[in-house]
N, C-alpha and C positions, 0 to 999 in steps of 0.2 A: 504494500500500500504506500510504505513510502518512498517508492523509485514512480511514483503516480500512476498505479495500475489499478483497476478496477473503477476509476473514477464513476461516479454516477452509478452505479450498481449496488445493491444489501450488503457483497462482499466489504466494501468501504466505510459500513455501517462501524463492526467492531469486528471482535477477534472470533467469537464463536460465530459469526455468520460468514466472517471471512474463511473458515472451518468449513462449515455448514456449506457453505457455494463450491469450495474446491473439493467438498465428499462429493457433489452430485455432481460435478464435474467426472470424478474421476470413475462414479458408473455411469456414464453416459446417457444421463437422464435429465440434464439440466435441459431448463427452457433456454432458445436462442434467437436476439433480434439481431439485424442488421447494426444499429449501434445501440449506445448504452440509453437507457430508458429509465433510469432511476430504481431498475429492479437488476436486469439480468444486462447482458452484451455478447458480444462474438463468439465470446469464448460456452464450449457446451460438451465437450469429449475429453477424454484423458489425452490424447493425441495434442489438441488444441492449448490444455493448458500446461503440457510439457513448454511446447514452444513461449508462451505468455509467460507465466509466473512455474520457472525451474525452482525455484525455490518453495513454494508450497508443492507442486509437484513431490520431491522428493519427500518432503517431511510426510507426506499420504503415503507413499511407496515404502516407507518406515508400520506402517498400519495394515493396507490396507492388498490383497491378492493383486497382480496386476494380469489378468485375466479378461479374457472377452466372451467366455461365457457365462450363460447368464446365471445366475446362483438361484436355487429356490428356497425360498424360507419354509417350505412342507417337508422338506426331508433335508439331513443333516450330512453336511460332506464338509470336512477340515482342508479348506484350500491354504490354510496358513501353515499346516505342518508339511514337508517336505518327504 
């Protein structure tokens, strides 16, 4: 946020929403406009915000499977253990 990324987007709100935007980024489920709207912007795929913000990027990739399929919450599969 403060290299002035995300301007005009919820992530710019604070830190847990700055969280909260690059989780749903990083499953591929975030909403996406053309530009920034006061809620969302460009940015909407783990791909996309690799390139945007490396830096939240990684700190997710510290959490979170980096996987493109889809996970189901009805049945139980450990993508975090190797």
């Amino acid at each position: 946020m403060a290299a002035g990324k995300w301007k005009d987007t919820y992530a710019a709100t604070n830190i847990e929403e700055y969280w909260a935007e690059g989780v749903q980024d990083w499953f591929n489920v975030n909403a996406e406009v053309p530009k920034p709207d006061g809620k969302h912007n460009q940015v909407n795929t783990r791909k996309e915000l690799k390139a945007y913000d490396r830096g939240l990027y990684d700190i997710l990739s510290e959490f979170f499977p980096a996987t493109n399929e889809q996970i189901s919450c009805h049945k139980y599969i450990n993508k975090y253990r190797k």
